[in-house]
N, C-alpha and C positions, 0 to 999 in steps of 0.2 A: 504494500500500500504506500502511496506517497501521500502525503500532507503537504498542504501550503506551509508556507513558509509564513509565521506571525510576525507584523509589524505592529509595533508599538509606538504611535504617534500621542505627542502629548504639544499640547497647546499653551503658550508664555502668553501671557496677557502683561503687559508693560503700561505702568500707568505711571503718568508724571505727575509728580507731589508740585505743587503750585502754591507758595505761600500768598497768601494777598496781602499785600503792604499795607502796614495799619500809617493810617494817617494822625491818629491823637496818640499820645502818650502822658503814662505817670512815670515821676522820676524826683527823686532823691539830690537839692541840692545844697551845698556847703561853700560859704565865703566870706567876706564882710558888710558890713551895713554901717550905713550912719543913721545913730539913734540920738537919743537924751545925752546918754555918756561919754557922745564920739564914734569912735570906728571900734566894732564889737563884733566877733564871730557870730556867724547864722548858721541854720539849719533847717529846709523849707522843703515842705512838698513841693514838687512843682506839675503843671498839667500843660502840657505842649502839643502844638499843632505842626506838622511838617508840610512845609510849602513848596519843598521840592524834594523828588524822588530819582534817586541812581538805578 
């Protein structure tokens, strides 16, 4: 008896990961201010909008 011969075909499905550029952000910043006392270190949330994209 002869038998075919089995092919095993297997199929890649390739999908591209696509980040979507966020345009707002929160962010963490640190430096000086002038207050009551003068020039004093800070520490500030900050909430930022990006107006241009690379």
């Amino acid at each position: 008896m002869v038998y075919p011969r089995t092919i095993y075909q297997t199929e890649y499905i390739y999908r591209d990961i696509v980040q979507k550029n966020k345009r707002w952000g929160l962010g963490l910043s640190a430096g000086y201010g002038i207050g009551r006392n003068g020039l004093s270190p800070i520490l500030a949330v900050t909430v930022n909008y990006n107006l241009f994209q690379f």
